[in-house]
N, C-alpha and C positions, 0 to 999 in steps of 0.2 A: 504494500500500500504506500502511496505518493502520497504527500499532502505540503503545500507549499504557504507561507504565512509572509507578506508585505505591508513594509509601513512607510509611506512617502512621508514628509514634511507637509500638513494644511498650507502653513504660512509661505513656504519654498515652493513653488510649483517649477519651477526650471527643470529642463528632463533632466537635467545634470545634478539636480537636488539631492539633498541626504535622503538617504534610503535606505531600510535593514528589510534583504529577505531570507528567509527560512527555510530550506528546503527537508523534508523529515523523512526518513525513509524506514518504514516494517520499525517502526518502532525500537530502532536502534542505533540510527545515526541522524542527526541533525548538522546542516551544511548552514553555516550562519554566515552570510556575504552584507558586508556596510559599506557606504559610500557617503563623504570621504572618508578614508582612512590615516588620520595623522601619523600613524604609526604602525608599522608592520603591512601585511596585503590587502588588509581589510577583509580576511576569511577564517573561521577556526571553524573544531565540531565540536557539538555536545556527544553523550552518550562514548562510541568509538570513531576512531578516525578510520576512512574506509581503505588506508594500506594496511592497517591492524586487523582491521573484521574480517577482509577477505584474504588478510596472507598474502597479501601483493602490493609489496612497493611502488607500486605504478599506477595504484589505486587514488592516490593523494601527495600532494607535496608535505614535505614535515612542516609544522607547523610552531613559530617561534613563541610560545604561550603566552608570554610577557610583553612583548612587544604586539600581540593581538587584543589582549586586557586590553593594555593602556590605551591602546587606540580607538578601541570599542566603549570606553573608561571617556575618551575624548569626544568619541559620536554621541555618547548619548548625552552630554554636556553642551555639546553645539546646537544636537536636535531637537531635545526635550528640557535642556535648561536645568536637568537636575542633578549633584554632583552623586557618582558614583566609585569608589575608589574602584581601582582594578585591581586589590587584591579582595575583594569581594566578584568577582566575576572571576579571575582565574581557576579556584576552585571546580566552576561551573565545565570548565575545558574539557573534552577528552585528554586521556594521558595516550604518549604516543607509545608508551611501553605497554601499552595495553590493560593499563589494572581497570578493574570492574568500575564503572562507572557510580556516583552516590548515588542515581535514580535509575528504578531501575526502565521504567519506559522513559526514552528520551521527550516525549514528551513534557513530563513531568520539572523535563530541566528547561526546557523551552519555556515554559509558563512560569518558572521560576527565574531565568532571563529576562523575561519580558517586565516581569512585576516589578526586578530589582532595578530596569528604565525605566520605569513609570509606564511601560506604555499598556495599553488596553489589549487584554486575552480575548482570541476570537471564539465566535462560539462556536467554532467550528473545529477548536483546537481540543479534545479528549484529554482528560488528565484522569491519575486517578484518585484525586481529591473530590 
């Protein structure tokens, strides 16, 4: 199962505007892509990162955890205006050595992402809260 979650900026309309999307996949990997990104590619996952899940380094580029935080730490301070430290978000990261993620449906880490920007859960997003 797919399921993809997008939040433009109301006040930015420019196509080029801040934007966080979500891409979720079977309830195991979450693909979190921001624009802009001050720091880092502006990409990490929840849950695993999919050269972990699938045993294939070619699945994903490694991902610099900290330099994702703080950037995503910086989008949602430009976006939403509310401050977030990025060590309260790095936690939320997949580890690239693969330990068990703290939720266990990524889901679960998504709506706890999303809460800890301020921004609003879709109702279209399953948690199991």
């Amino acid at each position: 199962e797919f399921r993809r979650v997008l939040f433009r900026s109301e006040s930015d309309t420019r196509p080029d505007g801040p934007f966080l999307r979500v891409d979720i996949h079977d309830s195991d990997i979450a693909q979190v892509d921001f624009h802009p990104a001050a720091t880092g590619r502006g990409r990490f996952f929840l849950g695993y990162e999919p050269a972990v899940y699938f045993e294939d380094r070619s699945a994903s580029e490694p991902v610099d955890q900290r330099a994702e935080a703080e950037g995503f730490s910086a989008w949602v301070g430009n976006a939403t205006g509310r401050q977030v430290p990025a060590d309260e978000v790095l936690p939320l990261l997949a580890d690239a050595d693969g330990s068990e993620p703290q939720e266990v449906f990524v889901e679960d880490a998504v709506a706890h992402l999303l809460v800890l920007a301020g921004l609003p859960l879709p109702e279209s997003l399953p948690t199991s809260s």
